[in-house]
LOMIDO-163315 format. One record per residue (C-alpha): residue in one letter; x, y, z. Coordinates in steps of 0.5 Angstrom, whole numbers, plus 500, padded with zeros to 3 digits. Each point is the difference from the previous one (the first is absolute). Layout:
<node res="a" X="X" Y="Y" Z="Z"/>
...
REM end
This chain:
<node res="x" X="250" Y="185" Z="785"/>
<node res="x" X="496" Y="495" Z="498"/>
<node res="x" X="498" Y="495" Z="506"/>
<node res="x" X="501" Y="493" Z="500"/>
<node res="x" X="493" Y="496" Z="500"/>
<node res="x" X="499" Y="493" Z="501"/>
<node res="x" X="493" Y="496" Z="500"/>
<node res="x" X="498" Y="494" Z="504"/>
<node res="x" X="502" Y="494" Z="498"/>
<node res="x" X="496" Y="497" Z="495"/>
<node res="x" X="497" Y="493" Z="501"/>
<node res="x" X="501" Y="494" Z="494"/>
<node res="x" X="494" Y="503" Z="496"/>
<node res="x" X="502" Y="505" Z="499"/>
<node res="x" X="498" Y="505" Z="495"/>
<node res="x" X="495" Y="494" Z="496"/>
<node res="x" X="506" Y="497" Z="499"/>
<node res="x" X="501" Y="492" Z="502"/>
<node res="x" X="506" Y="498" Z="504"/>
<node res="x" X="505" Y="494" Z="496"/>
<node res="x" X="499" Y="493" Z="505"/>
<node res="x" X="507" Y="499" Z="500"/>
<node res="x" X="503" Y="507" Z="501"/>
<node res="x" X="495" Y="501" Z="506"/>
<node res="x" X="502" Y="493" Z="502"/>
<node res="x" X="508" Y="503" Z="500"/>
<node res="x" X="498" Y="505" Z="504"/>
<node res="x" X="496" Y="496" Z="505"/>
<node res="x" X="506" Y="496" Z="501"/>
<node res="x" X="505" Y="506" Z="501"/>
<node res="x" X="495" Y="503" Z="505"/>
<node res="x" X="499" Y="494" Z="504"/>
<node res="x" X="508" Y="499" Z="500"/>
<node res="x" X="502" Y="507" Z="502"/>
<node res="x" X="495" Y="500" Z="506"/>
<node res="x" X="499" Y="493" Z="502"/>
<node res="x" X="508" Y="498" Z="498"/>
<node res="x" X="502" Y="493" Z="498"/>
<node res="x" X="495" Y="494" Z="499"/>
<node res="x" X="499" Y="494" Z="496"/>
<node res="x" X="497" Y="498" Z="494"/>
<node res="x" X="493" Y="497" Z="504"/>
<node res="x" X="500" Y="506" Z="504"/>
<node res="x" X="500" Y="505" Z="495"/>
<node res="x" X="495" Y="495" Z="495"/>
<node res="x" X="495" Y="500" Z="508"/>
<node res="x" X="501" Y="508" Z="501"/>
<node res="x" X="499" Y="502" Z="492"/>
<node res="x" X="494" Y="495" Z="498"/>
<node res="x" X="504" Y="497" Z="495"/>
<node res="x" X="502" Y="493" Z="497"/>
<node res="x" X="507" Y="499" Z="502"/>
<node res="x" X="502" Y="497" Z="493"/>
<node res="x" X="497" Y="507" Z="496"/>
<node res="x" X="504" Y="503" Z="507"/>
<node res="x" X="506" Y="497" Z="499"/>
<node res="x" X="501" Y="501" Z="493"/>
<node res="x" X="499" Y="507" Z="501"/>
<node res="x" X="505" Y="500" Z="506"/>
<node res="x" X="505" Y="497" Z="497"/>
<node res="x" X="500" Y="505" Z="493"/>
<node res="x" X="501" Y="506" Z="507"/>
<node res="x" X="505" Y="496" Z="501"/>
<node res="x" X="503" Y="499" Z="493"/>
<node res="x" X="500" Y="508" Z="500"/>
<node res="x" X="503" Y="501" Z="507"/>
<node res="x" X="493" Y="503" Z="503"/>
<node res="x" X="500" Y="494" Z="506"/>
<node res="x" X="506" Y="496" Z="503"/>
<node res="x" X="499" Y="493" Z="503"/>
<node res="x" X="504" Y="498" Z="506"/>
<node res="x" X="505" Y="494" Z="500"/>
<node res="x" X="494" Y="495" Z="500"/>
<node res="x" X="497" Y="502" Z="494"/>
<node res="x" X="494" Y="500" Z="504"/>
<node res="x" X="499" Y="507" Z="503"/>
<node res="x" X="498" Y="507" Z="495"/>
<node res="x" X="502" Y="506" Z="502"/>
<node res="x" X="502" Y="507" Z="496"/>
<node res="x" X="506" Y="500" Z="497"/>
<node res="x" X="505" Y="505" Z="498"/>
<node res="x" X="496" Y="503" Z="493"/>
<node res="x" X="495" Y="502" Z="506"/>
<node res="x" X="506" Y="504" Z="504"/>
<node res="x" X="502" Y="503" Z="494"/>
<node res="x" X="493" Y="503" Z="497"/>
<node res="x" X="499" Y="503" Z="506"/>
<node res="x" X="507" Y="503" Z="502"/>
<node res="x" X="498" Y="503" Z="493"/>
<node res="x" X="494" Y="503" Z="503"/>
<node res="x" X="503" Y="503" Z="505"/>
<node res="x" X="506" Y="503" Z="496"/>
<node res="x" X="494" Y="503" Z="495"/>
<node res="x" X="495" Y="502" Z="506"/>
<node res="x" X="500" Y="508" Z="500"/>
<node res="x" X="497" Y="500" Z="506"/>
<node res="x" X="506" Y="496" Z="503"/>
<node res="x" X="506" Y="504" Z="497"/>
<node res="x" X="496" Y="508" Z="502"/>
<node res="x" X="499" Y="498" Z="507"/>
<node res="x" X="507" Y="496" Z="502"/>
<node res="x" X="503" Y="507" Z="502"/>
<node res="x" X="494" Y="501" Z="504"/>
<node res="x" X="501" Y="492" Z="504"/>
<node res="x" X="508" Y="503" Z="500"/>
<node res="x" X="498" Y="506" Z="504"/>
<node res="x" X="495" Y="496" Z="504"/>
<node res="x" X="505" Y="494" Z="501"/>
<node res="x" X="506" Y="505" Z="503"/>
<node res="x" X="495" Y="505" Z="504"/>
<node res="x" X="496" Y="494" Z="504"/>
<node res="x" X="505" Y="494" Z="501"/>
<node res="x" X="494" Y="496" Z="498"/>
<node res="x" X="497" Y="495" Z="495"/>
<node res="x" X="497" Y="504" Z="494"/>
<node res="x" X="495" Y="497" Z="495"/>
<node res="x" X="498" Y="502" Z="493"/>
<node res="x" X="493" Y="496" Z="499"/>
<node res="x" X="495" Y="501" Z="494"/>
<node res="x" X="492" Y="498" Z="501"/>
<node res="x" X="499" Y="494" Z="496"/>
<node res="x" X="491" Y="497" Z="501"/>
<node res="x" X="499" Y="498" Z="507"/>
<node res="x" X="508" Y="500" Z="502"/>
<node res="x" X="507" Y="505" Z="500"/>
<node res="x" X="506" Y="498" Z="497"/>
<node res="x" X="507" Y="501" Z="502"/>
<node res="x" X="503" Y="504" Z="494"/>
<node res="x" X="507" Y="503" Z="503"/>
<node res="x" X="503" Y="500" Z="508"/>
<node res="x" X="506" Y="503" Z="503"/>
<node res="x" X="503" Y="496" Z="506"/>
<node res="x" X="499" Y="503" Z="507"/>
<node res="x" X="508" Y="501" Z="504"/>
<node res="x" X="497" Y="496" Z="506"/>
<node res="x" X="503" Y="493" Z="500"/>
<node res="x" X="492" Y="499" Z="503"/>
<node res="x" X="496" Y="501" Z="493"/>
<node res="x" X="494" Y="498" Z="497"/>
<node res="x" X="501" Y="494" Z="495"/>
<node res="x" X="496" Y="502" Z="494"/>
<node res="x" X="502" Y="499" Z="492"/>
<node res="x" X="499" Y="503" Z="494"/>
<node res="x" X="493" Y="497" Z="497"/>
<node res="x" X="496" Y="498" Z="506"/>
<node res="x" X="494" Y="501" Z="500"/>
<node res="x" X="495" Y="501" Z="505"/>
<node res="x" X="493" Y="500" Z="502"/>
<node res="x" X="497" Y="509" Z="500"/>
<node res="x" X="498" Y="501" Z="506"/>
<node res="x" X="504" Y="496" Z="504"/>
<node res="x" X="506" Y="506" Z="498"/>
<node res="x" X="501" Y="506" Z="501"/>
<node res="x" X="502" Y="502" Z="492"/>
<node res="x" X="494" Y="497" Z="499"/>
<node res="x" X="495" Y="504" Z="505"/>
<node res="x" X="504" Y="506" Z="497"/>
<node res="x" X="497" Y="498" Z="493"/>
<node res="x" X="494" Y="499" Z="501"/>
<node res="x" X="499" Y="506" Z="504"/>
<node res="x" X="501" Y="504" Z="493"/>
<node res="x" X="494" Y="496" Z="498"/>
<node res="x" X="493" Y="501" Z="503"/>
<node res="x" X="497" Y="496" Z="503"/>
<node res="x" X="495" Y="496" Z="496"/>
<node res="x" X="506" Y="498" Z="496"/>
<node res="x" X="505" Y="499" Z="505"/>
<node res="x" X="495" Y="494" Z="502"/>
<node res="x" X="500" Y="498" Z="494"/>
<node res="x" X="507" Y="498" Z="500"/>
<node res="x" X="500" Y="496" Z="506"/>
<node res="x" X="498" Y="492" Z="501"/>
<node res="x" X="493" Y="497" Z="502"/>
<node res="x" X="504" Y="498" Z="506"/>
<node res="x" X="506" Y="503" Z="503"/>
<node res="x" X="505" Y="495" Z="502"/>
<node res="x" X="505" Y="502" Z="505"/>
<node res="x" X="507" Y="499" Z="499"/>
<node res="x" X="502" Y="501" Z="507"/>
<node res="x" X="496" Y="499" Z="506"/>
<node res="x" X="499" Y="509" Z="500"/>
<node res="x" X="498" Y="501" Z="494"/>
<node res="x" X="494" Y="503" Z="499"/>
<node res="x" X="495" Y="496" Z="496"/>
<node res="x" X="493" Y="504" Z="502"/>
<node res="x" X="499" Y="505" Z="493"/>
<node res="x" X="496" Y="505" Z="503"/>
<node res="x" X="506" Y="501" Z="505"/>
<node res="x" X="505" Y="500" Z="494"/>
<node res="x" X="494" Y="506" Z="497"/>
<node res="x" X="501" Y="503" Z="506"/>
<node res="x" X="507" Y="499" Z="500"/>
<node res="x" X="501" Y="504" Z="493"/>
<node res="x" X="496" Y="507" Z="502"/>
<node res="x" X="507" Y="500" Z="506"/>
<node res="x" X="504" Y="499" Z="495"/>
<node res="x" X="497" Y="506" Z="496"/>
<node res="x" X="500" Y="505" Z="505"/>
<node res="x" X="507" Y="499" Z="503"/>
<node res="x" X="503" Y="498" Z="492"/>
<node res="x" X="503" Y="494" Z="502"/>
<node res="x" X="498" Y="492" Z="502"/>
<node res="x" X="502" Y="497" Z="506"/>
<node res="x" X="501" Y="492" Z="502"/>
<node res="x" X="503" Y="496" Z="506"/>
<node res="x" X="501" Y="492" Z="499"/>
<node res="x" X="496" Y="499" Z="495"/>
<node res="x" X="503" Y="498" Z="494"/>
<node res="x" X="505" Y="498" Z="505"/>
<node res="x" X="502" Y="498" Z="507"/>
<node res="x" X="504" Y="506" Z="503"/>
<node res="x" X="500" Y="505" Z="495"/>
<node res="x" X="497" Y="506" Z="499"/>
<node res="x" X="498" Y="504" Z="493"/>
<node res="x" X="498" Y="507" Z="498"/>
<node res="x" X="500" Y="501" Z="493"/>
<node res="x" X="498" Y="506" Z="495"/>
<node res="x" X="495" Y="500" Z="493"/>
<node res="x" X="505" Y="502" Z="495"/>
<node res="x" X="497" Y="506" Z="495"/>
<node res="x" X="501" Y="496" Z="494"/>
<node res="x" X="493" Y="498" Z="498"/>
<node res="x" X="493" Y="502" Z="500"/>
<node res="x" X="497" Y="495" Z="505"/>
<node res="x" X="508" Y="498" Z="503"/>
<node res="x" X="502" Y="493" Z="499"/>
<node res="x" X="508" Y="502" Z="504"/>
<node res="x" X="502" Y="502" Z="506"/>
<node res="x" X="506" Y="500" Z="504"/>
<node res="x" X="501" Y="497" Z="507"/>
<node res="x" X="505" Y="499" Z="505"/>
<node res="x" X="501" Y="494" Z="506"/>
<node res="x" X="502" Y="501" Z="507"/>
<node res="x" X="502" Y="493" Z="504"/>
<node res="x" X="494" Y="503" Z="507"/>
<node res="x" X="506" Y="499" Z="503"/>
<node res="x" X="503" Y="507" Z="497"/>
<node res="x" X="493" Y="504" Z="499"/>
<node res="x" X="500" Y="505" Z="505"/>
<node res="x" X="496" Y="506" Z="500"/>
<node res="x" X="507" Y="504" Z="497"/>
<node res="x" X="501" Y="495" Z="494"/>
<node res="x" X="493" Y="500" Z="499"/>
<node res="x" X="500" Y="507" Z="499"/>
<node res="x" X="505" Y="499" Z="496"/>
<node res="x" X="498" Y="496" Z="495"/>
<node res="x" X="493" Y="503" Z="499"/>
<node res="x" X="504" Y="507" Z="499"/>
<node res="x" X="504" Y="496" Z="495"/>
<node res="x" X="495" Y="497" Z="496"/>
<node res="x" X="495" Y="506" Z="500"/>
<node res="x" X="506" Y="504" Z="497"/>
<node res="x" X="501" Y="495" Z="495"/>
<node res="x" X="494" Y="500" Z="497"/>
<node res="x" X="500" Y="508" Z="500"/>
<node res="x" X="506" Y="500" Z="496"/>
<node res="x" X="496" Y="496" Z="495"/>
<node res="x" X="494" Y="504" Z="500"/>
<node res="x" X="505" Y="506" Z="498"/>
<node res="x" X="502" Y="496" Z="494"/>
<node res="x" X="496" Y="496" Z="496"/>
<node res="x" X="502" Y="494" Z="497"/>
<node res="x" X="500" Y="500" Z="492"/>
<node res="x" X="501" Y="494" Z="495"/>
<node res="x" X="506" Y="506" Z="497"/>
<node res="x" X="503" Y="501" Z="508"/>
REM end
């Protein structure tokens, strides 16, 4: 069977071909919302380098078409409901999401624990499906967070399938922590990856959030890997038993992958 092959994420020149200012622009704008959240005409106009006339126009024609929303101010942008429903359509058209569900199922019900779907997208990992631990004490995570690489135990797992050189490639010129335990040394995070490739699963504790360990496992569906499946457990919860556990799971699941090869046709 034919294996899914996904390329690296084109930049704006892509191809020879001249980005559209105003389409560009369009997109700058949801990106900023979606990962800055609401803001006003006079900080999106400062954070985009934009007149705020020629801005203000261009939010207003988003607005019109239901991509951005304002609050009851009307002074305050933020996305709006066009937004949601472009990408629950994503997620219901995503092959990747739907082939592995019976997976997260089976992973959800035999750890008790959070479980997450992520695929690699540039320097981070987004968060494409999730099953709820049974635990009232649980990682609060959503749908299409995105976080920094190294700092996640998904991304590790990624980029352990690259080699080095192209691993590096894909990390900041400066590794910001996102919790005081993160790692933001790179040779560290290399050595880090020859760890992953011996035992075949990455491990992370509080760095991407306090309290919470990961491990997650690359997922056989592209050459280099871009997902991984994870699963966290509050510290509180993580012995050596459920750790085992969770590891034996995980390494199960991509094994029964492994056995069968994911197709455009299955």
């Amino acid at each position: 069977m034919d294996e899914i092959l996904y390329s690296e994420r084109m930049g704006e020149n892509s191809g020879g071909t001249q980005p559209v200012k105003s389409a560009a622009r369009a997109l700058d704008i949801l990106e900023d919302l979606a990962a800055n959240g609401p803001a006003s005409l006079h900080v999106l106009a400062t954070r985009m380098g934009l007149p705020k006339s020629s801005l203000h126009a261009l939010l207003r024609t988003m607005q019109a078409r239901g991509w951005i929303e304002t609050d009851a101010t009307d002074t305050l942008y933020a996305l709006g409901i066009h937004s949601l429903l472009v990408g629950s359509a994503y997620l219901d058209g995503d092959l990747i999401v739907g082939r592995t569900a019976p997976l997260l199922d089976e992973l959800a019900r035999a750890t008790g624990e959070t479980v997450h779907l992520a695929r690699l997208e540039g320097g981070h990992v987004v968060y494409t499906a999730k099953r709820e631990s049974v635990h009232p004490l649980r990682m609060f995570s959503a749908v299409g967070r995105r976080l920094p690489v190294y700092s996640t135990a998904l991304g590790r797992a990624i980029l352990a399938e690259m080699d080095d050189e192209r691993a590096r490639a894909l990390l900041p010129a400066v590794l910001d922590p996102v919790t005081p335990h993160t790692n933001t040394d790179p040779e560290r995070l290399i050595g880090l990856l020859a760890e992953v490739r011996r035992d075949g699963y990455a491990v992370e504790h509080e760095e991407s959030c306090i309290g919470l360990a990961c491990i997650a496992v690359a997922l056989p569906f592209t050459q280099p890997g871009r997902y991984a499946i994870s699963v966290s457990v509050p510290l509180a919860r993580l012995d050596d038993e459920s750790r085992k556990n969770v590891v034996e799971q995980l390494l199960a699941a991509r094994q029964s992958l492994e056995h069968q090869p994911f197709s455009r046709k299955s």
